[in-house]
C-alpha positions as CSV (number, residue, x, y, z in Angstrom):
1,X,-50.8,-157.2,-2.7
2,X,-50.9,-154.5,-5.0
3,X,-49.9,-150.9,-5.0
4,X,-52.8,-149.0,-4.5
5,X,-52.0,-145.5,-6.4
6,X,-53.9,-142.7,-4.8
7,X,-55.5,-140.1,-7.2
8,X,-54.1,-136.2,-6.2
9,X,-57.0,-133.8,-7.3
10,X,-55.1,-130.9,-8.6
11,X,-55.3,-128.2,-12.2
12,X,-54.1,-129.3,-15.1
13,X,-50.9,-127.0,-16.7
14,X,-54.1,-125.8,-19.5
15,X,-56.3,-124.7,-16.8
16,X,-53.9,-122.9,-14.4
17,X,-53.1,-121.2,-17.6
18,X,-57.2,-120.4,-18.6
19,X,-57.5,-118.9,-15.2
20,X,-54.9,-116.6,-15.6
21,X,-55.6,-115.4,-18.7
22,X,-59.0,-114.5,-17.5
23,X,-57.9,-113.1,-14.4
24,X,-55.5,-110.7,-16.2
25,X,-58.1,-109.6,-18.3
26,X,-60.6,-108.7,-15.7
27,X,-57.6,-106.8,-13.7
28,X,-56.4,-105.1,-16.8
29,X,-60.4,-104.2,-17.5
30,X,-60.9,-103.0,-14.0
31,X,-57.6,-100.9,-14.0
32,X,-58.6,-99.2,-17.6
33,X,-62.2,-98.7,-15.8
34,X,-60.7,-97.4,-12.9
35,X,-57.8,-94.5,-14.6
36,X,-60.8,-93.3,-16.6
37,X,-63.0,-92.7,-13.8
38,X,-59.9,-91.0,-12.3
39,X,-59.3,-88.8,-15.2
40,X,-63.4,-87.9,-15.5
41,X,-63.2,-87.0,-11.6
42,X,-60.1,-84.8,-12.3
43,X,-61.9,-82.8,-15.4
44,X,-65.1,-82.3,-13.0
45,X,-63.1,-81.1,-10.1
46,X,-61.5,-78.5,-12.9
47,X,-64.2,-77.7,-14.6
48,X,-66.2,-76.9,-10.8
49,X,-63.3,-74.8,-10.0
50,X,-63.6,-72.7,-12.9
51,X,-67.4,-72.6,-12.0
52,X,-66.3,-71.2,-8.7
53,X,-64.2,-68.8,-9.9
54,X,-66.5,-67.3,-12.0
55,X,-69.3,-67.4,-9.5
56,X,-66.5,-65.6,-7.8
57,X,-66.0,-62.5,-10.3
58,X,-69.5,-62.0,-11.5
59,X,-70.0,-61.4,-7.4
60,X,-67.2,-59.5,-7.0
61,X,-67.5,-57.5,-10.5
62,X,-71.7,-56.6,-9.8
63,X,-71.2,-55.5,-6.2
64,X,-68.4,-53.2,-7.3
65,X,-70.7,-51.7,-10.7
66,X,-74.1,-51.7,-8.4
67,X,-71.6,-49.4,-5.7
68,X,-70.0,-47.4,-8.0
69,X,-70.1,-43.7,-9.4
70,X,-68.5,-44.0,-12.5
71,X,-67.0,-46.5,-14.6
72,X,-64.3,-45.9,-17.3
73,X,-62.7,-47.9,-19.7
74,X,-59.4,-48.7,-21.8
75,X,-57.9,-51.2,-23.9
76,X,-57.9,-54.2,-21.5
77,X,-59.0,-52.4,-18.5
78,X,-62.2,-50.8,-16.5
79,X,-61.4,-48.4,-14.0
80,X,-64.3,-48.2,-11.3
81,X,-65.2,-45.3,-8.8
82,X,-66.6,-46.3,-5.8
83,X,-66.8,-43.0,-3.1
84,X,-63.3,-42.1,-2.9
85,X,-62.3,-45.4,-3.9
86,X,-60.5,-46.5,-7.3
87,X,-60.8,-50.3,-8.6
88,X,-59.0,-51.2,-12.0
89,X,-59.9,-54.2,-13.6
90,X,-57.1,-55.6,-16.0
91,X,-57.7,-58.1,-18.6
92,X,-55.0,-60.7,-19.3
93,X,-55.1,-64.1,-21.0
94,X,-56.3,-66.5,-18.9
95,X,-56.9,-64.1,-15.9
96,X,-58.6,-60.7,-14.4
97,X,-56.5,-58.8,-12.1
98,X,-59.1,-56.7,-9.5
99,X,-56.5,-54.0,-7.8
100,X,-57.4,-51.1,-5.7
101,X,-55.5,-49.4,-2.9
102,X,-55.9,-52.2,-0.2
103,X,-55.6,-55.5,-1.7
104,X,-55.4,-57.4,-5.0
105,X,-57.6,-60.2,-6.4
106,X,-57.2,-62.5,-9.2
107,X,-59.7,-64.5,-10.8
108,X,-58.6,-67.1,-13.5
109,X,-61.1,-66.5,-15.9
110,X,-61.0,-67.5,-20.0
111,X,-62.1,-64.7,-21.5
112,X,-62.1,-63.1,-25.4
113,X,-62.8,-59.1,-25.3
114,X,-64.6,-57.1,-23.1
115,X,-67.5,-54.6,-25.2
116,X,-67.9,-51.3,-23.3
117,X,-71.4,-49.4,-24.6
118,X,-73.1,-46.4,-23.4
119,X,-76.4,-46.2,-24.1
120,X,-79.4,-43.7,-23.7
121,X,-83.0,-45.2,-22.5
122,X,-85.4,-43.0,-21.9
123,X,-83.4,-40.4,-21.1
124,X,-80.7,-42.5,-19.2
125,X,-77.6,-43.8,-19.5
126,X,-77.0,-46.9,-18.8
127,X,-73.5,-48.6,-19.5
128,X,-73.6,-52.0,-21.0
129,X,-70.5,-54.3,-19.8
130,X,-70.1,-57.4,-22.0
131,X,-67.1,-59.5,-21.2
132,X,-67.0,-62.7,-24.0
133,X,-65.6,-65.5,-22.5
134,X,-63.9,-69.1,-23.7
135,X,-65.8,-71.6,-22.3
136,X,-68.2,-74.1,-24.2
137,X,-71.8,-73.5,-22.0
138,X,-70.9,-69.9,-21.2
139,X,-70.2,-67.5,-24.0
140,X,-70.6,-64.1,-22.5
141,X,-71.2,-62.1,-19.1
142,X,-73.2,-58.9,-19.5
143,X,-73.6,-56.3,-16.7
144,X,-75.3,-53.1,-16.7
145,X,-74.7,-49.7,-14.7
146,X,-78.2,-47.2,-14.8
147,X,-76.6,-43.7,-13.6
148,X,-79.4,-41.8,-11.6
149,X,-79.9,-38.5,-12.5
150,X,-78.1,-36.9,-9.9
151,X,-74.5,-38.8,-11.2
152,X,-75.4,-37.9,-15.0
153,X,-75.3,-33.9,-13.4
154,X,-72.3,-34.1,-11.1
155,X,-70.8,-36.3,-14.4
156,X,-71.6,-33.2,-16.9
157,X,-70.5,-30.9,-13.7
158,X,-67.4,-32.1,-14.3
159,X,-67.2,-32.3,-17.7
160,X,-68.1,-28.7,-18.1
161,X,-65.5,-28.0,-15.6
162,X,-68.2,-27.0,-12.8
């Protein structure tokens, strides 16, 4: 009788070696997929932050303006009077530093120049804040402070030394 050689079903040296090419390439696809996603999610999480942040200030920065009694600038700064209250605002690259006598804030805000106006409409004065910012949708915050008539007299009180 003859040897009756069994046939083993098994992959050829040539297709073990397809297969793994492909499979590398999909892995090294999904892993290139996967790092970009990563670094999109990471700019969105920043970019959301900053969002917050300057949600934060222009809240912050109106409530203080809409409260105050008189608002003074410098250079870099705005000095705010609030009752007996003093807030300075100090602008630095890359940040606003909000100090006054009980606590201090700071905002991290990109911003370019601050524009302080005073301007008479209808016989008012109403103080035009413009702070120019570094970002790409936002170029520029602008508040506004419209002194009644009673802080324009106790302001020239003052001035005249009354």
């Amino acid at each position: 009788m003859g040897i009756i050689a069994k046939r083993i079903k098994s992959f050829t040296l040539i297709e073990v070696l397809i297969a793994i090419i492909i499979s590398s390439l999909a892995i090294g696809f999904s892993i290139t997929v996967l790092i970009n996603l990563q670094n999109l999610f990471n700019k969105k999480i920043k970019y959301d932050d900053q969002i917050e942040e300057l949600n934060s200030f222009i809240h912050v920065f109106k409530n203080d303006i809409d409260l105050s009694s008189e608002i003074h600038s410098g250079d870099e700064t705005i000095h705010i009077l609030k009752d007996t209250l003093i807030i300075d605002y100090s602008f630095f690259t890359g940040m606003v530093i909000r100090n006054n006598f009980y606590q201090s804030d700071t905002f991290r805000i990109k911003y370019s120049g601050i524009e302080f106006t005073p301007v008479w409409v209808n016989k008012n004065l109403v103080q035009d804040i413009k702070i120019n910012l570094n970002d790409k949708f936002i170029k520029y915050l602008k508040f506004n402070k419209d002194y009644t008539f009673e802080t324009l007299f106790k302001l020239s009180s003052q001035e005249n030394g009354y």
